[in-house]
N, C-alpha and C positions, 0 to 999 in steps of 0.2 A: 504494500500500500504506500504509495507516493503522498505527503505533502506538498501543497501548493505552499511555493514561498509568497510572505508577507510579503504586502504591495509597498514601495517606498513610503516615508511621507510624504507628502506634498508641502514644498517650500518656500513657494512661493506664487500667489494670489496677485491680478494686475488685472483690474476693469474700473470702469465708468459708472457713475451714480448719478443720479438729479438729487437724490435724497441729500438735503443738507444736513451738516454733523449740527452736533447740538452737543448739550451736556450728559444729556440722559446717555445719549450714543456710543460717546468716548468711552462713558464709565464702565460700559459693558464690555469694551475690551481694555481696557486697564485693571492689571495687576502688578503689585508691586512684590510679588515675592513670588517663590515656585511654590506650589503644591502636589496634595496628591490625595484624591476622594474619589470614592465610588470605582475605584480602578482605574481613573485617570492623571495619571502622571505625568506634569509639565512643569518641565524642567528646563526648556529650550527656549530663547529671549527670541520676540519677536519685532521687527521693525514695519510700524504701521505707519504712512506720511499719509496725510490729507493735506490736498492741496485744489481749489476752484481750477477748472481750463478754460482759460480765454477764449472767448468765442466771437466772431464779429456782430456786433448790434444785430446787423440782419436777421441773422441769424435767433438771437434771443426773440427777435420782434415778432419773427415767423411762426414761433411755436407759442407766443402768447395768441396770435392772433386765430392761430387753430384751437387754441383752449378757448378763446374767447367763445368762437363761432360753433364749439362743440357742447359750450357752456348749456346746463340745465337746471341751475342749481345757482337762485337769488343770492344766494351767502357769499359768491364767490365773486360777483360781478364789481364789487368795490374795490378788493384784492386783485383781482387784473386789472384794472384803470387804474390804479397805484404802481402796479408793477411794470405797465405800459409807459406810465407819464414817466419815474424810472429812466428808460432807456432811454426818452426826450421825443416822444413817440406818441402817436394817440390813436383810437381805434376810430376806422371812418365810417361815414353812414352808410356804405354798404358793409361793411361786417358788422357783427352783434350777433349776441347773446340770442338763440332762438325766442327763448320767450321774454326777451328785456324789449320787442320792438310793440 
């Protein structure tokens, strides 16, 4: 009977988020010391960077104005016009919120 050998760990993790960090976030991957519970043992320091990627206006303008136009949901409609005027940008009278017209 043959053993399957253990699959490496994986060491490293490299993607893209919208999701902005916050506090709550970090603290979820912050640890200040190694442990070792429930059979899981970490012992191996990890290097986590966040960092925003520049992106050109157009760019940012474009996917509010698809959030805007996809919009269906009143709560949000002030938060985009904040986050539009933001970029120095305004939503025009042909786009809008389906039911903001």
């Amino acid at each position: 009977m043959s053993r399957k050998k253990p699959e490496p760990e994986q060491t490293r993790w490299e993607f893209s988020t919208f999701r902005r960090p916050n506090d709550y976030s970090v603290g979820q991957w912050r640890q200040d010391c190694p442990s070792s519970f429930n059979g899981d043992v970490q012992v191996h320091k990890y290097r986590i960077t966040i960092e925003l990627v520049e992106e050109p206006v157009e760019t940012v303008r474009a996917r509010l104005v698809d959030l805007w136009e996809t919009c269906d949901n009143h709560h949000h409609w002030a938060p985009l016009r904040a986050a539009m005027a933001a970029t120095g940008g305004v939503f025009t009278t042909e786009q809008g919120c389906r039911r903001a017209r």
